[in-house]
Residue, then its C-alpha position, 0 to 999 in steps of 0.5 A: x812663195x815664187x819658188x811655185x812651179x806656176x812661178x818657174x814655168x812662167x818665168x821660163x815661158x816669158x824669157x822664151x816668149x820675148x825671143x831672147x837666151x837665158x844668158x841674155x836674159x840674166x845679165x839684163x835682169x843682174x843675176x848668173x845664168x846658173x841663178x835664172x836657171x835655178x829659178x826657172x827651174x824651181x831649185x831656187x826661191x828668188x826674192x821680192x827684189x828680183x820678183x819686181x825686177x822680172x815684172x818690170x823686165x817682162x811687162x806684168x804684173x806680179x799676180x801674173x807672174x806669181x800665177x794668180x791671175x791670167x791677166x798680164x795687167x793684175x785685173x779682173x778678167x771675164x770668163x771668155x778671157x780665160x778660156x782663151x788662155x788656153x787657146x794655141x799660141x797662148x804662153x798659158x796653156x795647159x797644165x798651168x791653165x790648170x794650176x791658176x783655175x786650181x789656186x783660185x778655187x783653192x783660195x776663194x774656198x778657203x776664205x769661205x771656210x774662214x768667214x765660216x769658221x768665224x761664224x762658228x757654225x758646225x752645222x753650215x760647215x759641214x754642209x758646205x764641205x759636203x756640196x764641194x766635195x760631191x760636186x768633186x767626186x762627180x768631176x773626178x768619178x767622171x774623169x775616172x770613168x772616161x779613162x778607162x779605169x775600173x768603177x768597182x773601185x767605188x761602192x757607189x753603182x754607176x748608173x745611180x752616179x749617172x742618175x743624179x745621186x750626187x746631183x741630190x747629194x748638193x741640192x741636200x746640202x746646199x739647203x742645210x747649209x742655208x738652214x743654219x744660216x737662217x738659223x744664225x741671222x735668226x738667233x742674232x749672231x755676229x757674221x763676218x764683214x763682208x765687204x772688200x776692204x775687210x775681206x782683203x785685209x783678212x785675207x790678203x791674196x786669197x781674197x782676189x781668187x774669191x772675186x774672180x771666181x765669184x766675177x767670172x762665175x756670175x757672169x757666166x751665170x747670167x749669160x745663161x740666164x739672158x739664154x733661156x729668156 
């Protein structure tokens, strides 16, 4: 669990931080400086116990320390707090900025494929897989193609990327995958509970990535929307 990178790479960020070595640093937290050090590096895989104690030491929360959350405190955080996390002189900057955007994707999907699963729908599966995986190759085509890097690599035709084909691609999706939910709510099938206490007892850690994403993204949305009236 805490022997992650975004772990080590915090827990080293936040001794750097505070201004003091690692041998100061170990002996306020109980522990050799060979052992911080193999935590700080990921050699290493503390226990809960230390993990506590680092949070009590450096003032935040474990979701902090662990690298599931940009806020200090454990809470939810706008979308304007964390692009400021990446702003110079923010301890996460980055790579690990990079990571936590990462984890949280990674987990608010996960528990939308698990309710999925649950729902046993093949069809709403596939379609789902389908719209991420083409807002994916759109991302990383673009990053491929401003690198520099050969595009006959794809069969795809550059211009029909830059056209909108995968633009079409998840609009298709999205309304397959509304289908055969509608199809499901009209045949009567049992969905998943939905509300905060089952989704948390369900999925305990990864459904906190599933409301902030969820958080940030809704309101990032109705910014846009209070924009264009």
């Amino acid at each position: 669990m805490a022997s992650s990178t975004e772990f080590s790479r915090t827990l080293s960020l936040l001794r750097q931080e505070r201004g003091v070595s690692q041998r100061t640093a170990a002996a306020d937290l109980g522990i050799s400086q060979a052992l911080l050090s193999h935590y700080e590096n990921g050699i290493r895989e503390p226990g809960l116990a230390f993990v506590v104690k680092a949070c009590d030491y450096y003032h935040v929360s474990a979701d902090f320390i662990l690298g599931r959350t940009l806020s200090r405190e454990g809470n939810m955080l706008t979308e304007q707090e964390i692009l400021n996390a990446a702003e110079p002189g923010n301890i996460l900057q980055g790579s690990v900025l990079a990571t936590l955007q990462s984890k949280l994707l990674s987990g608010a999907i996960g528990v939308l494929f698990g309710l999925l699963g649950k729902l046993n729908d093949k069809g709403a599966i596939n379609a789902a897989a389908g719209y991420l995986g083409s807002a994916v190759y759109q991302l990383y085509r673009h990053l491929y193609r401003t690198a520099g890097a050969n595009e006959a690599y794809f069969s795809l035709d550059p211009a029909a990327c830059t056209m909108g084909t995968a633009e079409a691609d998840m609009k298709l999706s999205e309304i397959q995958y509304t289908r055969s939910l509608r199809a499901q709510a009209a045949k009567k099938a049992e969905f998943p509970d939905l509300s905060n206490e089952a989704l948390t007892a369900a999925y305990p850690g990864r459904c906190q990535s599933l409301t902030q994403v969820l958080s940030t993204t809704d309101a990032r949305l109705s910014a846009l929307t209070e924009k264009s009236r």
